[in-house]
C-alpha positions as CSV (number, residue, x, y, z in Angstrom):
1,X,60.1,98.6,104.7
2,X,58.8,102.0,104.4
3,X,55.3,103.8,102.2
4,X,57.4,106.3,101.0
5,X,59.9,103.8,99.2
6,X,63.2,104.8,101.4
7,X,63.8,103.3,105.1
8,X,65.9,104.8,107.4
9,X,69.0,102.9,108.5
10,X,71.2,103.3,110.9
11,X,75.8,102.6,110.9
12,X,76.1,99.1,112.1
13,X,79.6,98.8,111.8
14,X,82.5,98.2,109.4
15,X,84.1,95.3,108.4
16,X,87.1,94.1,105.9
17,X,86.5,92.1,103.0
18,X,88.9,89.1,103.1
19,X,89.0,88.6,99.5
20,X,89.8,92.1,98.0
21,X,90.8,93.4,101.4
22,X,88.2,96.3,100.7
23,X,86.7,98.1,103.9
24,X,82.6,97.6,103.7
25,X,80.8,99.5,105.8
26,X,77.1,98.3,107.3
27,X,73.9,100.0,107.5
28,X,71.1,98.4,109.2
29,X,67.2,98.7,109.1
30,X,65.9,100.0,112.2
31,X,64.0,97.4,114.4
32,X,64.5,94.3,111.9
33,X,67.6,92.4,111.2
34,X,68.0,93.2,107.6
35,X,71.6,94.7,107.0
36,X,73.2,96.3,104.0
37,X,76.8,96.3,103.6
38,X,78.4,98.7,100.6
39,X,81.8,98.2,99.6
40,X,84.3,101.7,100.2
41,X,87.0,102.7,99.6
42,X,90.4,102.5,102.4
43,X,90.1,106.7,102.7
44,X,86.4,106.8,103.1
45,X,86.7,103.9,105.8
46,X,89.3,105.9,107.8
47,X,87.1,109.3,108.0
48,X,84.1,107.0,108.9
49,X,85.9,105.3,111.3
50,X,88.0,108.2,113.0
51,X,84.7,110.0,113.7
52,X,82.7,106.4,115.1
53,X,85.8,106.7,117.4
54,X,86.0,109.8,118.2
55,X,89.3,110.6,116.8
56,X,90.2,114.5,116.9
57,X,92.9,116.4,114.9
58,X,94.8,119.7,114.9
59,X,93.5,120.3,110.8
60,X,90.0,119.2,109.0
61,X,90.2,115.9,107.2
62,X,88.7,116.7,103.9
63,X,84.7,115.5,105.2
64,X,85.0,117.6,108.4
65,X,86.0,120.4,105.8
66,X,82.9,119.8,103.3
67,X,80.5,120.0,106.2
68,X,82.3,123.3,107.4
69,X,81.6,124.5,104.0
70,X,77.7,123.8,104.2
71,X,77.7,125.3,107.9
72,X,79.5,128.6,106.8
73,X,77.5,129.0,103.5
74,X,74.4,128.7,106.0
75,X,73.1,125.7,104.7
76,X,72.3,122.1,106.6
77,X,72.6,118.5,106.1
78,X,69.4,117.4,106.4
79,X,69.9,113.4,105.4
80,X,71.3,111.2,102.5
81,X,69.9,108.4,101.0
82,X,71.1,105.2,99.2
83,X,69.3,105.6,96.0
84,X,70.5,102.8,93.3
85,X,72.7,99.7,92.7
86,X,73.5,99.6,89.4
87,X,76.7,97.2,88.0
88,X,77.8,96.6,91.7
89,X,78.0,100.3,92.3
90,X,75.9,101.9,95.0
91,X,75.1,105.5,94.5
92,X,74.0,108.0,97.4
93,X,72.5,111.6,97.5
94,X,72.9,114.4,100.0
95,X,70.2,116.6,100.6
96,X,70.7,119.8,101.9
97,X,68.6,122.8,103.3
98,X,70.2,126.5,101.9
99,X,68.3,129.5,102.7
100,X,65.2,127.5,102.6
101,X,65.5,125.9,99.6
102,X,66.2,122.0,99.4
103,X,69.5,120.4,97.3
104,X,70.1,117.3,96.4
105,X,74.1,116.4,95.6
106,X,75.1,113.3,93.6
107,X,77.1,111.1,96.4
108,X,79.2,108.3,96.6
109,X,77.7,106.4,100.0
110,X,80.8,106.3,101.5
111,X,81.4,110.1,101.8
112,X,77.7,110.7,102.2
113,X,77.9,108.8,105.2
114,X,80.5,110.4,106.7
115,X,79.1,113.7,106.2
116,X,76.0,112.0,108.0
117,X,78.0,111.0,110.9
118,X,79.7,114.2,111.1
119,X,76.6,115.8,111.1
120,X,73.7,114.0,112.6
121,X,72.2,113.6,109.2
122,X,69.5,110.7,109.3
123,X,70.3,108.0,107.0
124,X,68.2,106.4,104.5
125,X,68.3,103.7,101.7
126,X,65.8,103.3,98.7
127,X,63.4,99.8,99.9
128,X,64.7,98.8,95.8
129,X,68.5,98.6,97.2
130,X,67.5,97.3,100.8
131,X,66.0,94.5,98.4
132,X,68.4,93.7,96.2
133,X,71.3,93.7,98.2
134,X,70.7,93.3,101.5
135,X,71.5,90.4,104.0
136,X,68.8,89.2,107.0
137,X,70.1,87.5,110.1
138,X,66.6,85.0,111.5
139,X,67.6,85.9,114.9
140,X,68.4,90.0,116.1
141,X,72.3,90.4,116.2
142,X,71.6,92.7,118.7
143,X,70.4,89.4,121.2
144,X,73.1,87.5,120.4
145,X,76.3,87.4,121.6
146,X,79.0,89.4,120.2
147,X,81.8,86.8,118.9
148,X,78.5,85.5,117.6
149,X,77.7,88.1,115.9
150,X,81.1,88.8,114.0
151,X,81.3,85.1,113.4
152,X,78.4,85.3,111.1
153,X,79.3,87.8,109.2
154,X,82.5,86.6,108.6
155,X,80.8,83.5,107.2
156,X,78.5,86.0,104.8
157,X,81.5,87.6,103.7
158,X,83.4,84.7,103.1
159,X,80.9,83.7,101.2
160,X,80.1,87.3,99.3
161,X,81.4,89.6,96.5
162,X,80.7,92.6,95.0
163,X,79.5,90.7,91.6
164,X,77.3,89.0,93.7
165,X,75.4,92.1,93.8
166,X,74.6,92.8,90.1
């Protein structure tokens, strides 16, 4: 965890929740194998994963359009952070840099982080979050193999629900 109170996290991957057949996308902590997944919504989950792949097309979906709006008003993202749990509800904040002047945006993690993606904004999550609702693996995921891998979080999320997180 971090002095400050927020540790920076990294887009592990995205998943499907078998049970409510909700997307969850997963942050990770950097260098430990502490993970946080945070339910999203089936919109959200398609602009996150249509950039993590690359995907291009002809108009702006509606996150490449919000960070087009920063850009031309000549402001920056400059990183958002998973700030609170509260009634199995994560909430997020994007800070931004405007003529030199720093704003912070009420967020909803999942568009947050696909503003993030979209534009290279680091990622961070309060330690208080990373606590309460994140999930640690004994061994790194990242040394084991992959069907490994996937196997055990299917078994977390077989096991897991949003409530679980209150």
């Amino acid at each position: 965890m971090s002095a400050n109170g927020f540790t920076k996290m990294s887009i592990y991957g995205m998943n499907m929740d078998l049970f409510s057949s909700s997307p969850i996308v997963i942050l990770k902590v950097e260098d430990e194998n502490r993970y946080l997944p945070i339910w999203i919504g089936q919109a959200e989950a398609r602009s996150i994963l249509f950039k993590l792949q690359n995907q291009e097309f002809v108009r702006p979906l509606t996150h490449d359009l919000a960070l087009s709006l920063v850009n031309e008003l000549g402001g920056s993202m400059e990183r958002i952070t998973v700030t609170e749990l509260r009634d199995s509800t994560f909430f997020a904040t994007i800070r931004l840099e405007i003529e030199g002047k720093t704003v912070e945006v009420d967020s909803r993690p999942s568009d947050a982080i696909a503003l993030a993606i979209r534009s290279g904004a680091e990622i961070f999550a309060s330690d208080e979050v990373i606590e309460e609702a994140g999930v640690v693996f004994e061994e790194a995921m990242e040394d084991a193999p992959e069907e490994e891998v996937v196997d055990k979080f299917k078994d977390w999320m077989n096991r897991v629900s949003p409530e679980d997180f209150k």
